[in-house]
Structures are given as C-alpha cells and as structure tokens.
C-alpha positions as CSV (number, residue, x, y, z in Angstrom):
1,X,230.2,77.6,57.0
2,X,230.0,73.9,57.1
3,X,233.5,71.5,57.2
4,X,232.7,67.8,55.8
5,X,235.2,65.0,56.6
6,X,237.4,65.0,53.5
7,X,235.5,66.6,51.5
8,X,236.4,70.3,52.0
9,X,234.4,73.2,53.3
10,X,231.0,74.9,52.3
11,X,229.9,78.3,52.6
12,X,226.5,80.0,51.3
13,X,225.6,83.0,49.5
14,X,222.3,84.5,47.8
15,X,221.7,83.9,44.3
16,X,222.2,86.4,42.1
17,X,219.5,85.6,38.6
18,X,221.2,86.8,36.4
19,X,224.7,86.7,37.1
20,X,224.2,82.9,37.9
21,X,221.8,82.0,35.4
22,X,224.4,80.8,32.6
23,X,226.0,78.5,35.3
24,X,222.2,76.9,36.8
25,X,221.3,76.7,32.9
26,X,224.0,74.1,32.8
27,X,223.0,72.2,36.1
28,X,219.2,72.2,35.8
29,X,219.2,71.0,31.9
30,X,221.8,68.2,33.1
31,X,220.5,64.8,32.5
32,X,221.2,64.3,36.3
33,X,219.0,67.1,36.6
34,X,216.1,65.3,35.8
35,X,213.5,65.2,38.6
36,X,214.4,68.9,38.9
37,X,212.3,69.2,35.7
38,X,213.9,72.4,33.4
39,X,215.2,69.8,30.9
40,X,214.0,71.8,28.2
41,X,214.4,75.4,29.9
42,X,216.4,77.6,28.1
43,X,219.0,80.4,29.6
44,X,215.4,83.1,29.7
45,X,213.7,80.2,31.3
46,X,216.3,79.9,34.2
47,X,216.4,83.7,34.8
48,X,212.9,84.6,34.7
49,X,212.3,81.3,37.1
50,X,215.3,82.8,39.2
51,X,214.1,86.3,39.5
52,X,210.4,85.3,40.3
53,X,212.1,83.5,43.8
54,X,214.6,86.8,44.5
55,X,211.0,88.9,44.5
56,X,209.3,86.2,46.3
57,X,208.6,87.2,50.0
58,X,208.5,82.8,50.8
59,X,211.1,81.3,48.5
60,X,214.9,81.9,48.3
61,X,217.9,80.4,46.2
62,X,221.0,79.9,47.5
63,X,223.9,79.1,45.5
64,X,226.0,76.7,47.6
65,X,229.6,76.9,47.8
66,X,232.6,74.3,47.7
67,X,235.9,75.7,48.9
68,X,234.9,78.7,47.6
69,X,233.6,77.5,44.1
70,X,230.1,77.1,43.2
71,X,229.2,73.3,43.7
72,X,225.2,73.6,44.4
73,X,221.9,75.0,44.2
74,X,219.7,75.8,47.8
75,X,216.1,76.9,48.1
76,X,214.7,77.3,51.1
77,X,210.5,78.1,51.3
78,X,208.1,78.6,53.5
79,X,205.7,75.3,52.8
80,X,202.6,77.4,54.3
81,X,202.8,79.6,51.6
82,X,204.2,78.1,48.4
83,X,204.5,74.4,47.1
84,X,203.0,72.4,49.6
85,X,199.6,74.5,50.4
86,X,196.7,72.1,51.1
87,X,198.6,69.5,51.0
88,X,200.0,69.1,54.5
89,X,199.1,70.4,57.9
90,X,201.7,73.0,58.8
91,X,203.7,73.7,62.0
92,X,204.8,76.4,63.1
93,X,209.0,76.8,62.3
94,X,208.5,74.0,59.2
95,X,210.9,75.1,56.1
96,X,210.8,73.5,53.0
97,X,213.7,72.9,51.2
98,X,214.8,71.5,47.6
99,X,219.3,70.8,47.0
100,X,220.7,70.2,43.7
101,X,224.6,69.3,43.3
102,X,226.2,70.6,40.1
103,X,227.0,67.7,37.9
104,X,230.4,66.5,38.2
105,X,233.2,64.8,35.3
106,X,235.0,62.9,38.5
107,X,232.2,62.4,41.4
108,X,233.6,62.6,44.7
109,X,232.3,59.8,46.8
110,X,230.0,61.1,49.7
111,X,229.9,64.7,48.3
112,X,226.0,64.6,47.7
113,X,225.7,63.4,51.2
114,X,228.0,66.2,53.0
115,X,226.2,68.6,50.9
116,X,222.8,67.7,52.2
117,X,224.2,67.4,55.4
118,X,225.1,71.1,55.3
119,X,222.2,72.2,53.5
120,X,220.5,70.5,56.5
121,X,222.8,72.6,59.3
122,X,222.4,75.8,57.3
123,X,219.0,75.3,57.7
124,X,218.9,74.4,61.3
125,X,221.1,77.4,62.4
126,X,217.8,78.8,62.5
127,X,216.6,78.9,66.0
128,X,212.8,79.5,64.2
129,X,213.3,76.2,62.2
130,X,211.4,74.0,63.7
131,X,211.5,71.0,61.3
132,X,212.5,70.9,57.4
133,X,210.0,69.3,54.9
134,X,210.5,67.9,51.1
135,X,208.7,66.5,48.6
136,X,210.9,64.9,46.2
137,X,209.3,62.9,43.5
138,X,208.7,59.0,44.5
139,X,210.9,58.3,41.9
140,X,213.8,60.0,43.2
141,X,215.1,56.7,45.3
142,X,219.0,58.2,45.2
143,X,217.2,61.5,46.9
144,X,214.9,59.5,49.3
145,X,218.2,57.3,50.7
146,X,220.0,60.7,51.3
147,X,217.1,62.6,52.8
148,X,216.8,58.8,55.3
149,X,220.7,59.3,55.6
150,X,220.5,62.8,57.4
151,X,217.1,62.1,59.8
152,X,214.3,62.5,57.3
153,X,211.3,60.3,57.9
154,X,208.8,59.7,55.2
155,X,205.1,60.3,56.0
156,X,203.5,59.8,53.1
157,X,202.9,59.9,49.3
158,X,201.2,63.4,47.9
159,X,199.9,64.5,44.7
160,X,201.4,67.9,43.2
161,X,200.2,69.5,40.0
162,X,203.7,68.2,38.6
163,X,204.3,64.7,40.2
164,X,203.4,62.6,42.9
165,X,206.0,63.3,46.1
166,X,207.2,62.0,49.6
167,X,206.5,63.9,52.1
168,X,209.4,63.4,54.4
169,X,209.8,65.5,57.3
170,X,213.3,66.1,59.5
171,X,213.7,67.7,62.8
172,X,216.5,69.2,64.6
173,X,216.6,66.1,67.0
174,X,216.1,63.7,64.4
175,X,219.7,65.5,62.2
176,X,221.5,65.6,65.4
177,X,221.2,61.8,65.4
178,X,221.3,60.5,62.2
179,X,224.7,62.9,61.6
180,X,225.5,61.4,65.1
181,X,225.5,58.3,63.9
C-alpha cells in the first residue's frame, strides 16, 4: 500500500482476465491509450491478451487501485525473457515494467506522477529488484518526463518489432532520490 500527498491511497491486486476485461477494454481503446497500441482491440482481444500474461511464468498484470477503486493497469516482466530479449544486456534483479492510468472526465493534477511513483515502490519492495527497465515508445515525451521524474535515466534508443523505444533504466538509489527530491 502506497499513500501520495493529496492524492489518496493505492493498493495492488492481481488481475483477474476476465472479470476485468470489460473495464481494460475501456482504458486500452482510449484515445489516451494510444502508445499502448489495442486501439482497435475488441473485448476477446483484451481477454485472450490478458489470459496469455496470467499463464505466463515472466509477465504479470496488476490492476492498480485508488482508494479502493480501480484507477490503473501494472505489468511487471522479466526483460530476460519476454520484450526486451536481444535487445539489452541483462542484470541480474532487472524488472521490466509497463503503467497505464485509466482515463479520467476531471484529471487530478499529479495523479499520473503518484501512480508511477507507487508502481515504482511496489516494485522496489522487492529485495530481488535490482533495477526496473522500460521501453516506452520515443514518442511517448508525457511518459519519458514522468519516468525522468521518478529516477529513470535513458540509455538509449531500441528497435522493437512494434516501435522504436527508450531504454531507460531506474535503480533503487536513483527512486530514493529523485522521490527525495
């Protein structure tokens, strides 16, 4: 559980495919939703996408909660294994991870930031992470001031079969401070 200034308090549970599908649908078709690319996906789409991470040994989904209300999507992968193969030289205790906040008919100012902030100390209540790596799309400059605004440093462009991404890496040291800050 993870308390932002003002902003209220955020808890995490595993996502459930199907039960949770109708209400991702909604987020991941979004317009905001873009650079998550399942514009187009319909409800199947989401499930079958869903239930291919609950079996995966290396991927999970967790649906991210907001006093108690479902406010945003959480995976959390193990970048030796899935999305970043080949493309990187992995460390031991690395953890990718990819946040999406639900779209929003009065935006709170600074709620994306505290929830990548407690994404981030989710993460790092790990004592095996190590350091957490994303690769957002280059594109993504609202995502790449956020990831700089909670310790991420980029490293440098990559090409993945869907887009061309930062690789940005974050350490526990390098959170600490920036949150510190």
């Amino acid at each position: 559980m993870t308390t932002g200034p003002q902003v209220g308090t955020f808890t995490f549970r595993p996502l459930d495919p199907l039960k949770d599908a109708e209400l991702l649908h909604a987020w991941v078709t979004h317009p905001k939703a873009a650079f998550w690319m399942m514009q187009d996906a319909k409800l199947e789409d989401v499930e079958r996408a869903y239930m291919e991470i609950a079996a995966a040994e290396h991927h999970h989904a967790l649906l991210g909660l907001h006093d108690g209300e479902p406010a945003f999507l959480m995976e959390k992968y193990d970048p030796a294994q899935r999305e970043l193969v080949g493309l990187y030289e992995p460390r031991p205790g690395d953890v990718g991870m990819h946040f999406l906040v639900a779209p929003a008919d009065t935006p709170v100012h600074g709620f994306t930031r505290a929830v990548i902030t407690a994404v981030m100390a989710h993460l790092f209540e790990d004592p095996a992470t190590a350091r957490v790596v994303v690769e957002p799309d280059v594109g993504n400059k609202a995502v790449h001031a956020l990831n700089e605004a909670v310790g991420f440093v980029p490293e440098r462009e990559i090409q993945k079969p869907e887009k061309t991404a930062l690789l940005s890496f974050c350490t526990r040291e390098q959170f600490r401070k920036a949150v510190a800050a």
